[in-house]
N, C-alpha and C positions, 0 to 999 in steps of 0.2 A: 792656303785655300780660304776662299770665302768663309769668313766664320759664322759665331751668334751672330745674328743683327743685320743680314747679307741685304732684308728684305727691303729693310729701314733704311740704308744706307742706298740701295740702289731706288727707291723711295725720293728719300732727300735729293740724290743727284738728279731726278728729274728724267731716269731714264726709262723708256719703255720697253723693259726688259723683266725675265723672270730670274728668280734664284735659280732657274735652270739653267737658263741661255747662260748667266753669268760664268757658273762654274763649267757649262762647255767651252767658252770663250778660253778659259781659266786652263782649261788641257790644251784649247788648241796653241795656246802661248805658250804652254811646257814643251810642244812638242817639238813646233819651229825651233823654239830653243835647245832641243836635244838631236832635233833634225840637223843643226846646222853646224853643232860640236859633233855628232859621228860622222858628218861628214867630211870635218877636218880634220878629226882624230884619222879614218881610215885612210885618205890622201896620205896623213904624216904616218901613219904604218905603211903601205905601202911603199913607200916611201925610205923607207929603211930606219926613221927616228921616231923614238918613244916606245912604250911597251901599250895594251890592248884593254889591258885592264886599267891603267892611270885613265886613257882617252877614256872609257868606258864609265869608268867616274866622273870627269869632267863633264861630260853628257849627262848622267842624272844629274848631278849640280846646277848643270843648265836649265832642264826640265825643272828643278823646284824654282830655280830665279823667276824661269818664265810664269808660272803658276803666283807667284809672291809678286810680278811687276804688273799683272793685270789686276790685284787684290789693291796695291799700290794707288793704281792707275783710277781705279773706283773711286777711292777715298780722296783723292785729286780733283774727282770729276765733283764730290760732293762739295768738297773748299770752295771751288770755283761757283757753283751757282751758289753756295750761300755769300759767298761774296757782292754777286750781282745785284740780289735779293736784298742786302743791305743797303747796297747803293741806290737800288729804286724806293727804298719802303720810306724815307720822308717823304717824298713826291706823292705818291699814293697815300699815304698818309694823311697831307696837306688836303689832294684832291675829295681824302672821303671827307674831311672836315670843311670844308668848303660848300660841298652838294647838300649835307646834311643843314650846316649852319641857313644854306637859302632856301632849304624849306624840303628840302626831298626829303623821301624814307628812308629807312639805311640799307632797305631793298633797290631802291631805286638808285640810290647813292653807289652801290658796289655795282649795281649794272653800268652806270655811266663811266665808272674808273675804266670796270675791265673792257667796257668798248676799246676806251682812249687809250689806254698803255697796251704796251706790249711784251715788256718782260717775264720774268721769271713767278714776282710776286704777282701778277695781274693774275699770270694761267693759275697758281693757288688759290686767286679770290674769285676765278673764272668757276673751279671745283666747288667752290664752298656755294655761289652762287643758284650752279647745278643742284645741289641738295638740295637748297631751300626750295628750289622750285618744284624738287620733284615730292616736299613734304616734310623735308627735316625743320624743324622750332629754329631761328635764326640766331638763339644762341648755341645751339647744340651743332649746327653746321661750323662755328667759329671756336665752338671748345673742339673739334673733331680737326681742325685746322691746328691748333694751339698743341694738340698730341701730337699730328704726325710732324711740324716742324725743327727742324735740327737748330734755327736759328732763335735764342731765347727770346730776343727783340719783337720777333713776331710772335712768339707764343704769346709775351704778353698782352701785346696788339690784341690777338684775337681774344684772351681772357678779359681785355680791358670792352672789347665790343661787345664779347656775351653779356657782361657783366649789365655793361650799361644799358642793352637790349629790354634784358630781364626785368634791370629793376626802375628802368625809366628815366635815366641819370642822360645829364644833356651830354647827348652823343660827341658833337662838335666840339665840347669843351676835351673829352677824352683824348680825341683824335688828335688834334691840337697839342697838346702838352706831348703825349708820346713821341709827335713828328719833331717837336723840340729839344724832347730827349734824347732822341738817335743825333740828329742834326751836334749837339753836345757832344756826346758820346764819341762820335767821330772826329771830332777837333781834336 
C-alpha cells in the first residue's frame, strides 16, 4: 500500500491525483489481479486440476502484487519526471541567467522562462510564479519550491534564488554557476 509520504511522492510525480484516488487505483490493481487468478484458478478446478484453496491463495498473492505494482508504478512515475526535470534545469537555468543578467527582474525573468519552456521544471516555476503574484515575498515562493522538490539540484536552485532575492546578491552570477554545476554534474 501507499505508505508515509504517498502525498509527497504523488507531489513530485507531478500527478493530479489525491492520496485517495491513489490507493483506489492501488485496490483496483489488487483486484484485476485477483480477478484474473480466480479466474484461472476456477477454469483449472473445474477442470479437474489443483485443489481450491492453493488457487485461492494464489489470488490473494495476486491481489497484494497488484496493490505493490501500482505503489511501484508511482515511484517510477516519480524517477521519471525527476529525470526530465534534470535534463531541463541547465536550460532554464541558463535562460533565468540570461534575462536577469540583461536587466529584468527575477519576476519578470521567471515569467519569460515559464512562457518559453515547456517542461516539467517550467510548470514548477510556473507555481512558484503564481504565488508571487498572488502575494507570496519571492524568496519565500522559491524556499516553498526548494521543500516540496524531490530533486536536490533544484532545491538548491531555489535556495540559491531566495537567497540571492533576499539579500541582493547578483542573481545572474548565481544562476550561472548552478547551470554549470548541473551541466558538470551530468558529465
Amino acid at each position: 500500500m501507499v505508505g508515509r509520504g504517498a502525498g509527497r511522492r504523488i507531489e513530485r510525480a507531478g500527478l493530479d491525483l489525491t492520496v485517495h484516488d491513489v490507493r483506489v487505483q492501488q485496490v483496483v490493481w489488487g483486484l484485476v489481479g485477483f480477478g484474473v487468478t480466480a479466474a484461472w484458478g476456477l477454469v483449472r478446478t473445474l477442470g479437474g486440476g489443483g485443489a481450491v484453496l492453493g488457487h485461492l491463495l494464489v489470488s490473494l498473492v495476486a491481489f497484494v502484487a497488484g496493490v505493490l505494482a501500482r505503489d511501484t508504478w508511482l515511484t517510477s512515475q516519480v524517477r521519471a519526471r525527476e529525470r526530465r526535470i534534470l535534463a531541463e534545469f541547465p536550460t532554464v537555468a541558463e535562460l533565468l541567467a540570461l534575462s536577469v543578467a540583461a536587466g529584468e527582474s527575477p519576476v519578470g525573468a521567471l515569467d519569460r522562462v515559464v512562457k518559453r519552456c515547456g517542461g516539467e521544471l517550467s510548470r514548477d516555476l510556473g507555481r512558484v510564479l503564481a504565488g508571487i503574484r498572488t502575494g507570496d515575498p519571492v524568496g519565500a515562493a522559491f524556499d516553498s519550491l526548494a521543500a516540496t522538490t524531490g530533486v536536490p539540484v533544484v532545491a538548491r536552485f531555489a535556495q540559491g534564488v531566495a537567497v540571492a532575492v533576499e539579500r541582493g546578491t547578483p542573481l545572474a552570477d548565481v544562476l550561472h554557476a548552478q547551470a554549470a554545476d548541473v551541466r558538470e554534474a551530468a558529465r
